[in-house]
N, C-alpha and C positions, 0 to 999 in steps of 0.2 A: 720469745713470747709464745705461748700454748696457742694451738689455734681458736678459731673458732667454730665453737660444733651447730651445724644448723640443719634444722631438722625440715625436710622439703615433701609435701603431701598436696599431690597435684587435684583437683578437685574438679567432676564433670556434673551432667546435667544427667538421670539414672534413664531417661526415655532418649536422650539424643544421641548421634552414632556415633559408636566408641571410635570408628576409623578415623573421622575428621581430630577428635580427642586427642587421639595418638600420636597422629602427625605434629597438633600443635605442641604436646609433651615433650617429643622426642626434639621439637629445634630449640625448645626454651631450655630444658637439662642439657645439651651438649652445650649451649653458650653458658652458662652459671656454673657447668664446671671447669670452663676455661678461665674466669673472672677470678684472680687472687685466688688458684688454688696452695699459695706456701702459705696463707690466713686462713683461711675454711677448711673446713670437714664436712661435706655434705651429708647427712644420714637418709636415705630415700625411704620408699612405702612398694620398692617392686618385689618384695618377697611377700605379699600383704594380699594383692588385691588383683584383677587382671590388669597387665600393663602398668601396674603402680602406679593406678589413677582411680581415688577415692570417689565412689558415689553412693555406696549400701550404707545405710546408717551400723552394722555390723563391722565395717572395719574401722569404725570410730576407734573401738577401745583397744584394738589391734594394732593401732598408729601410736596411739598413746602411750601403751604399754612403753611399746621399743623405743620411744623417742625417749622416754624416761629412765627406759635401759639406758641408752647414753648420754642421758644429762646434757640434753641439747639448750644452749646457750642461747637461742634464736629459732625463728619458725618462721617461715617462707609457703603462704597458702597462693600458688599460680593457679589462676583458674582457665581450666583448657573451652568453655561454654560455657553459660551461662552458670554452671554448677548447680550443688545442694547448701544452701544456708545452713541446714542441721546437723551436716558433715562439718562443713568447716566450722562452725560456730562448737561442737560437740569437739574437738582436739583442741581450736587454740584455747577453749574455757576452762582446760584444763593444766595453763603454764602461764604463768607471767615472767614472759620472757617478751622482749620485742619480736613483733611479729609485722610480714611483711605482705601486703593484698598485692595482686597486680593480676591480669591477662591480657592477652595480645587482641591488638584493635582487631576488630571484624570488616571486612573486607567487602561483602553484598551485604544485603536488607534480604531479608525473605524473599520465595517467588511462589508463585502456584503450584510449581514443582517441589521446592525442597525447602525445608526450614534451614536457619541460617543459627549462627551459632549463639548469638545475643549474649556475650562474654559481658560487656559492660553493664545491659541489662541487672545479670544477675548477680553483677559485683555490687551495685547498687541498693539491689536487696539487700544480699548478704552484708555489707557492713552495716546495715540498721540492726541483725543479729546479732554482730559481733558486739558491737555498741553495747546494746541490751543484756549482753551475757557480762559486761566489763572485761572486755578484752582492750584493750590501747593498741593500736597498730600503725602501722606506716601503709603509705602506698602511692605507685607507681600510675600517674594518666596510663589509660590504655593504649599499648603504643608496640610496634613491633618486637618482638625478643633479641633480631637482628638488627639496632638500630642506637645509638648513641642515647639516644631518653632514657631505655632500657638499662644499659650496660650503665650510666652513672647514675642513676638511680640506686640499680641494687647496689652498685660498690658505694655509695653513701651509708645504703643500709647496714652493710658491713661493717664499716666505720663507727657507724652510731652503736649497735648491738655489742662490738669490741669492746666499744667506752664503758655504755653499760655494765656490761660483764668486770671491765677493771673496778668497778666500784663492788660488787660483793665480794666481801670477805677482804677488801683489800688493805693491807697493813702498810703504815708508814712508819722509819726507823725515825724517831726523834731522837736526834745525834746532839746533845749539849741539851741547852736552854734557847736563853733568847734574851739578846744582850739588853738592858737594863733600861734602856732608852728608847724601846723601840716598844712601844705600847701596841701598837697599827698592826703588829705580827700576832695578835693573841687571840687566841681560837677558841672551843669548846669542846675539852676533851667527850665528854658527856655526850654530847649533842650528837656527836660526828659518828659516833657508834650507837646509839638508838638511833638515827635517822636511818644511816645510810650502812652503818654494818662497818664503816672504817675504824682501823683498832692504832695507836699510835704504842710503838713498842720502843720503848728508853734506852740506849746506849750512853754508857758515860763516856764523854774526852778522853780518859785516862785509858779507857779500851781501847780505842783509836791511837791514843799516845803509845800504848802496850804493842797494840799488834806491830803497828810501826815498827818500834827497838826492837823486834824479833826475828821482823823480816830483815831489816837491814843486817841486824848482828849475821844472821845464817847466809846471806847473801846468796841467797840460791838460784839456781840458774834461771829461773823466771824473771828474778830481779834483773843481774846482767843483762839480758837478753832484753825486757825491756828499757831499760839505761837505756841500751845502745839504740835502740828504734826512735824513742822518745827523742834525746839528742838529734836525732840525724833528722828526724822531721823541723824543729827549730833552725832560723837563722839567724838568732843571734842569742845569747843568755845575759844576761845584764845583773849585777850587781847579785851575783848567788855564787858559791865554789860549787864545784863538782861533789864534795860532800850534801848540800842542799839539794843539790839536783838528785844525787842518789835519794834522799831522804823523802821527799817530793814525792818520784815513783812509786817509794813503799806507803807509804802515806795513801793514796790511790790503793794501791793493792789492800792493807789495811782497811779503809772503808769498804772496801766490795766486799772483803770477806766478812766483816761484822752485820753488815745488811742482808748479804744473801745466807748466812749465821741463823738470822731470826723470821728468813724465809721473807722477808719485803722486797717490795718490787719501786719504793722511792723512799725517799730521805729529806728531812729537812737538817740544815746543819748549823751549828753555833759559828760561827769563824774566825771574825778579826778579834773578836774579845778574846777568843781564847789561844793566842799564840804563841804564848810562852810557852803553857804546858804540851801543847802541840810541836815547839820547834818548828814555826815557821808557818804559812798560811794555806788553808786548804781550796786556794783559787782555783789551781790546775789540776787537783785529782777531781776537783766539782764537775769542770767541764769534760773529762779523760771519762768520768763514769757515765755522765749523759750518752757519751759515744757506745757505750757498753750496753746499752740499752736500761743504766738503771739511774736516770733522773732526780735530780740534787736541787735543794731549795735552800739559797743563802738566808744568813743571820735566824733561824729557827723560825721559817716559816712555812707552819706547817698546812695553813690554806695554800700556801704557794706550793707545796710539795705534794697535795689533791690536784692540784691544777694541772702539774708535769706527769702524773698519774694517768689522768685523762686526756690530757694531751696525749701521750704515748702509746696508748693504746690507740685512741681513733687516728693515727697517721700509719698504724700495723708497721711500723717499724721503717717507713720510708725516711726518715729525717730523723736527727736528736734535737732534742728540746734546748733552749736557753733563757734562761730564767736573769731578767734586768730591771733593770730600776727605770723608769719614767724620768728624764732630768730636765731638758730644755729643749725648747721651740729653736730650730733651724735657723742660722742666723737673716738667711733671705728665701725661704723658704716657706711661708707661714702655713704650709700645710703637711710638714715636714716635724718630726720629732728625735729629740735621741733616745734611744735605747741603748742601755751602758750598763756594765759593770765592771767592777775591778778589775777582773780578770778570770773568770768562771766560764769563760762560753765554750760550748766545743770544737773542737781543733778542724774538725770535719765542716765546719760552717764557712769557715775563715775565706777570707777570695781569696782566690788563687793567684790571681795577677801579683798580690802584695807581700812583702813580708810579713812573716810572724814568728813569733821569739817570748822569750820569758822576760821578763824584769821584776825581780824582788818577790818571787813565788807567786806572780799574776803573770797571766799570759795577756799578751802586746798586740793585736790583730783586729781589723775591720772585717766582718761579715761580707758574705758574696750578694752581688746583686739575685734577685727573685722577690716570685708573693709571697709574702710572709703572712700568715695566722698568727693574731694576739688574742690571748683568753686569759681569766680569772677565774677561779671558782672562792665566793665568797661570802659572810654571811654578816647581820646585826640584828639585834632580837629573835634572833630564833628563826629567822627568813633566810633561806639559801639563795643565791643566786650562782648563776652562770654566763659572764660578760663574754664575748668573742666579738672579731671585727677581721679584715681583712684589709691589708695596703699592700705597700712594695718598698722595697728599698732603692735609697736613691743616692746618689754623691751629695758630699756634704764635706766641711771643714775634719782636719786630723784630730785625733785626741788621743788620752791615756787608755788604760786598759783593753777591754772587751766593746764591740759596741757596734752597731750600724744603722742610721739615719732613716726614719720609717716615715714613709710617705702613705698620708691618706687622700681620700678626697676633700676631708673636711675638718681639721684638726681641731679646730674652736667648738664642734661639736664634740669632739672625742675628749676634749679637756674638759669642759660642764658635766656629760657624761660621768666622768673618772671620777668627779670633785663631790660631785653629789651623791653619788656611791649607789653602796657600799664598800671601796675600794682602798685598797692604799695603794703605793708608787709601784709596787711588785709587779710583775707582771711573767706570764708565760707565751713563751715565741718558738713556731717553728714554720718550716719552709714549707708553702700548699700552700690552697685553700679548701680549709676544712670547716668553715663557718656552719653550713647547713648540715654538715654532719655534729658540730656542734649544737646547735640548737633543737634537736631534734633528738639527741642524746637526753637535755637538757627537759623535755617530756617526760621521758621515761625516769627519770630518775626523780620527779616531783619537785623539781626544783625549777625556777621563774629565768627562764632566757631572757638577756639583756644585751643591746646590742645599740649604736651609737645610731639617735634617730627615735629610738622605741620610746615613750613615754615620756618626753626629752625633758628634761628641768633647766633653763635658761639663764646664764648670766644677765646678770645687768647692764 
C-alpha cells in the first residue's frame, strides 16, 4: 500500500513569540513522525519560512506551491498560538483533501507580565474561516501533543484520509458477472464513477481459467514453492487430490496476476456459478488474496468489493479483510450473530487454538477471538451510504465453512438496521476498531454514515 503523503504547516500568531512557537512545534513534529511512519510521508514548510512555522501571509502561496509539488493526500494545520486565520484558511482553500485542525491545550491564562498563548482561542476563530472558505476539516479537542487524545486522534485521522484517498481513482476488477439470482448484488456502474471516480474494469472467467492452465502447465518454481507452504499451513485436506490442490494455488496466483494486470487494488468475483469453466471453486484463493493485501468480494459484488476497498485502506494494512454473509442469530446467545461463508476468509484470521484445513476447495476454520469492525458501503436511488458498527467475537456452536460468531451489544437493533437498509446479507469484517475512522471517512467522501442506533427504523 502507497503511503500517505500529508502535508504539515504549523501555524502562529505573527505578533506573539516565535520562542514559545518553537518549543510547541518542535514536541508536536517529533511525536507525528513517530505515529505510523511505514503509512505516512510527512511533507513540512521548514525550508519556507523561519522555523517552519507559517504566519506571513507571503508564505501562503509558498506552502502551496510545494504541497502540490507532492500531491499531498492530506493536510495537518497544528496551531503552535493562537495563529493567523488568513494563513491557514489561505493553504487549506486551496486542496480538498482532508484536513486536520488541532493545537496543544494552553497551560496559564494571561498575566500582567506576559501574554499567554490563547491556541484554542484562535482555533475557534480560525475554523469559522475555514468553514466560510469550504474547507471540510477534522479536529482534535485541545489537548497535549504528549498524550493519548492526541496520538489517537491523529492516527484516526490517518485512517480516515487513507480511506479517502482509496476512493480516488480507485479501480475494482469485476471478475465474472453476478450469478442469476442474486438481484441484492447490483450496483451502478454509472453512478460509482460520476460520484466517486471508481472505475469497474471487466475480467472474463476464461482469463482466470487461462492464466490458471498456464501456470500449472509451466509449473514454475513459484508454484512448487507455494504448494509446499500452502500444504503445510493445512491440517487436514478433505475431499480434493493433490492435482486440485496444485490447481487451487495457481488459481490464487492467476487472479493476482489479472487484477494487479489492470492495476486494481480489489475485486468482486463470480464463484460457485462458475465452476465448471473454473475447475473447481475459488474459495481459497479469495481468502489467500485478502492476506496479499488485495481484497475479494464473493458472487459479483461489487458494492461489497468498494467496502473491502475502504476497508483496507483505513486499517493501513494492520488486518485482511473477510467478506460473509449475515446467516443466523446464536442459538442462546441473542445478541450474538454468524458471520459465515463458504470458505473465503483469510487463513491469517483463523484461531489459532483450532484446526484448519480444506474441504472441497473451501477452507474449514473459526475466526480468532478480538473486536471485530463490520461496514458496508452501499446504495438505493442514487443515495450512498456508509454502514459500520463495532462488536467481538465470541464462542458459539461448530459449523461448515469460514465463519465466526459476532457479538454485539444489541443485535435486535443491528437486525432492523440491516433490514431496513439499504443493505443486503453482505457484509465487510476485519479485526479493530475502526468505526470512527469510519464515519468520519464517510464526511469526506459525501456520502450518509450509518451506524446501528442512528436514525433507527423499528420492528414491530
Amino acid at each position: 500500500m502507497k503511503k500517505l503523503v500529508l502535508g504539515v504547516a504549523p501555524i502562529k500568531r505573527f505578533f506573539l513569540p516565535m520562542e514559545a512557537a518553537k518549543e510547541q512545534k518542535d514536541i508536536f513534529m517529533e511525536v507525528i513522525r513517530g505515529i505510523r511512519p511505514d503509512a505516512v510521508e510527512i511533507v513540512d514548510i521548514d525550508d519556507l519560512c523561519e522555523n517552519g512555522i507559517a504566519f506571513e501571509y507571503e508564505t501562503v502561496k509558498k506552502a502551496v506551491d510545494k504541497f502540490k509539488d507532492a500531491r499531498i493526500d492530506a493536510l495537518f494545520l497544528p496551531f503552535c498560538d493562537f495563529g493567523e486565520e488568513s494563513v491557514a484558511a489561505g493553504i487549506a482553500s486551496q486542496f480538498q483533501v482532508p484536513t486536520l485542525v488541532w493545537g496543544p491545550r494552553d497551560t496559564i491564562p494571561n498575566t500582567d507580565v506576559s501574554r499567554g498563548r490563547d491556541t484554542q482561542c484562535g482555533i475557534i476563530a480560525a475554523t469559522k474561516v475555514l468553514s466560510r472558505s469550504g474547507v471540510k476539516f477534522s479536529y482534535i479537542v485541545n489537548s497535549p501533543a504528549k498524550s493519548k487524545k492526541f496520538t489517537d486522534g491523529y492516527e484516526t485521522f490517518i485512517r480516515t484520509a487513507m480511506a479517502v484517498k482509496a476512493m480516488k481513482g480507485l479501480r475494482i476488477a469485476q471478475i465474472g458477472s453476478r450469478p442469476e439470482p442474486f438481484m441484492s448484488v447490483i450496483s451502478n456502474e454509472g453512478e460509482l464513477l460520476e460520484k466517486f471516480g471508481v472505475q469497474l474494469v471487466p475480467i472474463a472467467i476464461t482469463t482466470i481459467a487461462g492464466y490458471t492452465k498456464q501456470i500449472v502447465e509451466e509449473n514454475g518454481e513459484e508454484l512448487r514453492k507455494y504448494v509446499e507452504e500452502f500444504k503445510g499451513r493445512m491440517a487436514f485436506v478433505r475431499n480434493m487430490n493433490e492435482e486440485q490442490v496444485v490447481w487451487t494455488c495457481a488459481m490464487t496466483m492467476a487472479m493476482e496476476k489479472a487484477i494487479r494486470e489492470k492495476d486494481c487494488t480489489a475485486a468482486s468475483m463470480e464463484c460457485w456459478t462458475r465452476m465448471e469453466e473454473l475447475k473447481g471453486l475459488p474459495c481459497i484463493s479469495i481468502g489467500e488474496l485478502s492476506d496479499r493485501g488485495l481484497p475479494v468480494s464473493c458472487e459479483g459484488d461489487v458494492s461489497g468489493a468498494v467496502t473491502l476497498a475502504i476497508m483496507n485502506a483505513c486499517c493501513l494494512g494492520d488486518t485482511a479483510q473477510f467478506f460473509a454473509d449475515l446467516t443466523i442469530r446464536h442459538p442462546e446467545n441473542d445478541n450474538a450473530e454468524l458471520l459465515w461463508h463458504c470458505g473465503p476468509f483469510p487463513y491469517s484470521l483463523r484461531d489459532p487454538e483450532k484446526k484448519a484445513g480444506i474441504d472441497a476447495f473451501n477452507g474449514r476454520w473459526e475466526l480468532k477471538k478480538g473486536e471485530i469492525t463490520v461496514c458496508r458501503f452501499d446504495s438505493i436511488g442514487g443515495e450512498y451510504v456508509l454502514f459500520a458498527g463495532e462488536g467481538k467475537a465470541t464462542d458459539g456452536p461448530e459449523t461448515t465453512g469460514t465463519y465466526v460468531w459476532f457479538e454485539t451489544d444489541n443485535w435486535e437493533q443491528w437486525e432492523e438496521k440491516l433490514v431496513f437498509g439499504p443493505y443486503i446479507h453482505h457484509v465487510g469484517g476485519m479485526y479493530g476498531s475502526y468505526a470512527r475512522a469510519l464515519e468520519e471517512a464517510a464526511r469526506y467522501l459525501n456520502v450518509t454514515y450509518d451506524t446501528p442506533g442512528k436514525n433507527q427504523i423499528k420492528g414491530l
